[in-house]
C-alpha positions as CSV (number, residue, x, y, z in Angstrom):
1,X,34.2,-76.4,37.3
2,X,37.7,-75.9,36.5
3,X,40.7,-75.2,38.3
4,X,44.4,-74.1,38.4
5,X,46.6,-75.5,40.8
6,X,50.0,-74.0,40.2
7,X,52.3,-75.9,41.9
8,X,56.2,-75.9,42.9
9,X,56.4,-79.9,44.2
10,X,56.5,-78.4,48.2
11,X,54.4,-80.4,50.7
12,X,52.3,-77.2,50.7
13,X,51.6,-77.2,47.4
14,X,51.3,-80.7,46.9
15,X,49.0,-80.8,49.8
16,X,46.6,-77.7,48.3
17,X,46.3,-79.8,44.7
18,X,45.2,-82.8,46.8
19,X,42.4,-80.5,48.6
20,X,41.9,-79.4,45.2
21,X,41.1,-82.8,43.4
22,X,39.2,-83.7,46.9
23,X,37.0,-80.6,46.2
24,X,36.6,-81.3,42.7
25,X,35.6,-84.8,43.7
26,X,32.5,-83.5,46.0
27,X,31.3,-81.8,43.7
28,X,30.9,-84.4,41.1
29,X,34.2,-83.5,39.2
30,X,35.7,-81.2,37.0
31,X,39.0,-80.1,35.4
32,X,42.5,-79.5,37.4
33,X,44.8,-78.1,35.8
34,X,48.3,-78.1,37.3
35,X,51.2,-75.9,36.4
36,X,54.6,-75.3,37.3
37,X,56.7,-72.2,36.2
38,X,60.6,-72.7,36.0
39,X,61.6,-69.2,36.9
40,X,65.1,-69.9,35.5
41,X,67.9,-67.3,34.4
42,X,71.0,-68.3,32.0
43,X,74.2,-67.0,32.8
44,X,76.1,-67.9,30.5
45,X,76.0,-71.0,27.4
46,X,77.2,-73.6,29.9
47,X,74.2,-72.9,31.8
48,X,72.0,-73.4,28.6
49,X,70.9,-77.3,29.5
50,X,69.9,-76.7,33.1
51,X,66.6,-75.2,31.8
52,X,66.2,-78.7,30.2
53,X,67.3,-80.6,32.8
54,X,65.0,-78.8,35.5
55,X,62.1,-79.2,32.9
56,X,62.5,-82.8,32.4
57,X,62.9,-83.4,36.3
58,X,59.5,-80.8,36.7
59,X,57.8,-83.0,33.9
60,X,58.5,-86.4,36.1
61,X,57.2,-84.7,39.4
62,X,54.3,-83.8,37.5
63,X,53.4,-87.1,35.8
64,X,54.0,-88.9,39.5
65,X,51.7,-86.2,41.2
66,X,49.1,-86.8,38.1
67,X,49.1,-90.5,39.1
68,X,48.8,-89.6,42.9
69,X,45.7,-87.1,42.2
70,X,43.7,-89.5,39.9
71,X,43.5,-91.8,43.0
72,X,41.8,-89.3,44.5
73,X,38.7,-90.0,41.9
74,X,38.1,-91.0,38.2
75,X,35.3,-88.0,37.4
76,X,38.3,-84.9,38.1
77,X,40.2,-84.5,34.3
78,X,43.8,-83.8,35.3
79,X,46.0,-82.0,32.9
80,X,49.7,-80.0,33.9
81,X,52.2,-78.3,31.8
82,X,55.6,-77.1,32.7
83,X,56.4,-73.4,31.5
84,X,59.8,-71.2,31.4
85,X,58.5,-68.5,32.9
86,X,58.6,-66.5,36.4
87,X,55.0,-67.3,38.0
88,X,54.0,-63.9,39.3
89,X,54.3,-62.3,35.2
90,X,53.0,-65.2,33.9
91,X,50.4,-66.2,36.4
92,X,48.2,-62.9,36.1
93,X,47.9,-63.2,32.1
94,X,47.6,-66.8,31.9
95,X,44.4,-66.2,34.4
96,X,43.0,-63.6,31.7
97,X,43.4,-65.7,28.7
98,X,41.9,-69.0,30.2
99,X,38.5,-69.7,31.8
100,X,39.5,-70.6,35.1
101,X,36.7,-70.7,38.1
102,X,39.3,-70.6,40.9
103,X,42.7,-70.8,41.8
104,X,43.6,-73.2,44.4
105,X,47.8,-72.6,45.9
106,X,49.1,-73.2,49.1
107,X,50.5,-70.5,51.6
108,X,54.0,-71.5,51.7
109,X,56.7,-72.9,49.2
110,X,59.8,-74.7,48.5
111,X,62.6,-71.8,49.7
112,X,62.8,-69.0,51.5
113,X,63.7,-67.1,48.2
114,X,60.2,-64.8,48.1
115,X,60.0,-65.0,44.1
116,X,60.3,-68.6,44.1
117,X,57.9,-69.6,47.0
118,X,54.3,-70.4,46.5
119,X,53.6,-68.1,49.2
120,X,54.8,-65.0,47.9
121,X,53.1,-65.9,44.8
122,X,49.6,-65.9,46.2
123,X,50.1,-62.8,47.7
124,X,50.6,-61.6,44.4
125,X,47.5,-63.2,42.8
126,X,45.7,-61.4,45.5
127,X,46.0,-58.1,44.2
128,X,46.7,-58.9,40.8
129,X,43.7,-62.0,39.4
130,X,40.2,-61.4,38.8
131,X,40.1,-65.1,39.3
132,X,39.1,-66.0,43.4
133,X,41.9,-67.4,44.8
134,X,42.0,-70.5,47.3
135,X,44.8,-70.7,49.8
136,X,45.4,-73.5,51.9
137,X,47.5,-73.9,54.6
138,X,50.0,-77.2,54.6
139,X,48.3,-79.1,57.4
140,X,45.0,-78.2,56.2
141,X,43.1,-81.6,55.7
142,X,40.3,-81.6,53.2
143,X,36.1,-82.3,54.4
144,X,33.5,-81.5,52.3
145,X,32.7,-77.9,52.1
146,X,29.7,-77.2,54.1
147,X,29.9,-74.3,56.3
148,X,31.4,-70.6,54.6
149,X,32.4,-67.6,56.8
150,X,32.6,-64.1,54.5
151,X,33.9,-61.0,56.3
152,X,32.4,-57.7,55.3
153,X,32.6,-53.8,56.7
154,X,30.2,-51.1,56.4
155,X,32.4,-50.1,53.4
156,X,32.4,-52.9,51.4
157,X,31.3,-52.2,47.9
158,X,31.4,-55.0,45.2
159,X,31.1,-54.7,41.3
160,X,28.0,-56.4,39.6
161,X,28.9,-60.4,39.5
162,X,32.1,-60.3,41.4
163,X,30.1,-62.5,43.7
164,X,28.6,-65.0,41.3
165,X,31.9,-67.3,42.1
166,X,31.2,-68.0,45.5
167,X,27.7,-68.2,44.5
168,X,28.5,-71.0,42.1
169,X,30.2,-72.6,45.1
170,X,27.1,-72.7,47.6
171,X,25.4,-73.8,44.8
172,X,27.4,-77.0,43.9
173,X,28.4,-78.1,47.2
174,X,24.7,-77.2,49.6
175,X,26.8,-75.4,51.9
176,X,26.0,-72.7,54.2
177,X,26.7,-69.2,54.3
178,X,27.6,-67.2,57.2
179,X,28.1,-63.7,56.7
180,X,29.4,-61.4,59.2
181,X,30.3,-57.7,59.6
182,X,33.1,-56.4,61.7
183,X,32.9,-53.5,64.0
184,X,35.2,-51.4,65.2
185,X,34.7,-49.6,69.1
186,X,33.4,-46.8,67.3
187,X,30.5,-48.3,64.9
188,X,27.7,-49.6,66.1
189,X,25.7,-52.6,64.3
190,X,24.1,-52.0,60.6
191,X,22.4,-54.0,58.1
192,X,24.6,-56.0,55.1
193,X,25.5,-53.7,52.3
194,X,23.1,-53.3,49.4
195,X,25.7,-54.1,46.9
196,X,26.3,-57.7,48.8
197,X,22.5,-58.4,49.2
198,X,21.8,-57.9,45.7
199,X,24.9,-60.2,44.9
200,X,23.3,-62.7,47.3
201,X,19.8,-62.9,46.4
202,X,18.1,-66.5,46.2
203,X,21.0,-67.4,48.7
204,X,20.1,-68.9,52.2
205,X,22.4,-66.6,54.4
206,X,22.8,-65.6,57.8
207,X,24.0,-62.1,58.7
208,X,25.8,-61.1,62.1
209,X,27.5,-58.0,63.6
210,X,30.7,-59.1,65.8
211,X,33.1,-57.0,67.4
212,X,36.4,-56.8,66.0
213,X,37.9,-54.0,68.0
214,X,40.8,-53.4,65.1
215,X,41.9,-57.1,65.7
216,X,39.7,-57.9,62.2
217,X,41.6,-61.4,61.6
218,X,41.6,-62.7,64.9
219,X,38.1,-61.8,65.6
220,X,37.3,-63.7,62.0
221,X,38.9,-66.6,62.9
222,X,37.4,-66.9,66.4
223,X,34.0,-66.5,64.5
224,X,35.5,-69.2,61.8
225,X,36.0,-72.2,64.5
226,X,32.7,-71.4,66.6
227,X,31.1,-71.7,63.2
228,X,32.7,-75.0,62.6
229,X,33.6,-73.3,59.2
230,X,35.0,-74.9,56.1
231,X,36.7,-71.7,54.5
232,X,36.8,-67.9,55.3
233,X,35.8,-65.8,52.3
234,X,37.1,-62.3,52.2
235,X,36.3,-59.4,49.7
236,X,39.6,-57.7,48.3
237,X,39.6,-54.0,47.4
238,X,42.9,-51.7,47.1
239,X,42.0,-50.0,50.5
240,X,40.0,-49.4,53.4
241,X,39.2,-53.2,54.9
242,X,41.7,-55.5,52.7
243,X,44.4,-52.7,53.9
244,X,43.6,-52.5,57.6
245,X,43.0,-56.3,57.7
246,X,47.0,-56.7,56.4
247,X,48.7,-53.9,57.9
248,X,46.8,-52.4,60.9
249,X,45.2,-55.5,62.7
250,X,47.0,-57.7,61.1
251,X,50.3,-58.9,58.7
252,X,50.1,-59.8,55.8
253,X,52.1,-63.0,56.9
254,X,50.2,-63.5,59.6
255,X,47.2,-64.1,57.8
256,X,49.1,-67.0,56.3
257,X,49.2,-68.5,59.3
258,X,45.5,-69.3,59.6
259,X,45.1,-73.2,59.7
260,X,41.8,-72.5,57.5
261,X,41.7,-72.6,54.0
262,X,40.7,-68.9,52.4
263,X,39.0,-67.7,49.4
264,X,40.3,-64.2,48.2
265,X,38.0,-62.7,46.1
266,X,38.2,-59.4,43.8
267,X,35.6,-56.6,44.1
C-alpha cells in the first residue's frame, strides 16, 4: 500500500503522518511518502534566497520527522520531497500522475491563512482527487483499524470500482464494516443501493436504517461512538448528500471538528 502524507510541520499534520506510518505498520508495511509544498511568492530579487532558505529549513524538518516515523517500524519505506509549489494546484495533479492508494492529511494547519493551512487543503482534495482521502483530527490517537462506519442515502450512486479502495482496506486490516443509511422524517427505511451492494460483494457487512432527521453528521457520529468505530467513511458526489451533509445539516467546518478520523471517498 502506498501513501501520501502531505505535510506543513503543524502538530496536526505531524500527528496525521504518525497515524499514517501506525497504519502502514498494521498492516504489514508499505510506502509513505511525505511532501511539503513551499507556496512561496518573490517580490522582488532581494526576496530571491528566502525560497532557498525556507527549502533548506523544510528539508531539515523533513529529515528529523523521517527519523521520528521510522521509529514507528522498520517494514514502512519512508520517502519526502520538498516542492515550490502552492499545494491545492499541485496536489490534484501530482495525485493523477502517481499511484497513490490514499491520502492521509490532517484537518487543521500551521496559520490561519486558508491557502497555507492543511485544512483548507483537504477540503480541496475533497472535491478535486480521485484518490480517497484520510483526515485526521490533531488529538486523534492511532488503534488498529477494526471497526468502519460508511454513511449512505437512498441516492447514493457510485461508479464501477470507486469502492475497491475501501475494499482493499477491509481486506488488509480484518476490520468490520458497518453500513448505514440516513433518513430523513419523510423517508421511511429501504434496502442498500444496488450500485453499493455490487461494490461490496464477498464483503461481510452489516446494513442499518437510522434516523437523521436533517442533522446527517451528528446522527453519523452518534452511530460512530456506539459502534466503537475506527473511521467514518463517506461517499462524495457534487450534490444531493455530500451537499446537504456540508451546508444544510452541517458546515463544512464543522465536520472538521469530528474527533474521528474520516475517509472521503469519490463516486
Amino acid at each position: 500500500m502506498k501513501i501520501l502524507c502531505p505535510t506543513d510541520f503543524s502538530n496536526c499534520s505531524v500527528n496525521a503522518c504518525r497515524w499514517a506510518a501506525q497504519f502502514l505498520d498494521t498492516l504489514g508495511g508499505g510506502q509513505l511518502e511525505l511532501l511539503n509544498c513551499l507556496n512561496i511568492v518573490s517580490r522582488s530579487e532581494m526576496f530571491i534566497k528566502l525560497d532557498d532558505i525556507y527549502q533548506e529549513r523544510a528539508e531539515e524538518d523533513l529529515s528529523e520527522l523521517i527519523k521520528t516515523l521510522q521509529e514507528i517500524s522498520s517494514a514502512v519505506v519512508i520517502t519526502a520531497k520538498v516542492v515550490k509549489a502552492a499545494p491545492k494546484y499541485f496536489l490534484p495533479d501530482y495525485l493523477k500522475h502517481n499511484d497513490f492508494d490514499f491520502v492521509v492529511t490532517g484537518t487543521k494547519g500551521l496559520t490561519a491563512l486558508k491557502d497555507m493551512t492543511v485544512g483548507s487543503v483537504t477540503a480541496h482534495l475533497m472535491d478535486r482527487s480521485e484518490v480517497p482521502v484520510l483526515a485526521i483530527p490533531s488529538n486523534s490517537v492511532y488503534a488498529p483499524v477494526k471497526q468502519l462506519v460508511m454513511g449512505v442515502d437512498n441516492q447514493t450512486q457510485v461508479k464501477k470500482g470507486a469502492l475497491a479502495p475501501l475494499v482493499k482496506l477491509l481486506e488488509r486490516s480484518a476490520a468490520q464494516l458497518q453500513v448505514v443509511h440516513t433518513l430523513n422524517a419523510e423517508e421511511s427505511a429501504s434496502e442498500l443501493h444496488p450500485d453499493i451492494a455490487a461494490e461490496l460483494v464477498g464483503v461481510n457487512y452489516e446494513f442499518s436504517n437510522i434516523s437523521a432527521n436533517n442533522a446527517i453528521a451528528q446522527a453519523l457520529t452518534q452511530f460512530c461512538y456506539s459502534k466503537e468505530a475506527d473511521i467514518l467513511v463517506l461517499l462524495h458526489r457534487q450534490r444531493h448528500w455530500w451537499e446537504r451533509l456540508f451546508y444544510n445539516s452541517f458546515t463544512k467546518s464543522s465536520l472538521f471538528e469530528i474527533e474521528l478520523p474520516f475517509l472521503i471517498i469519490s463516486v
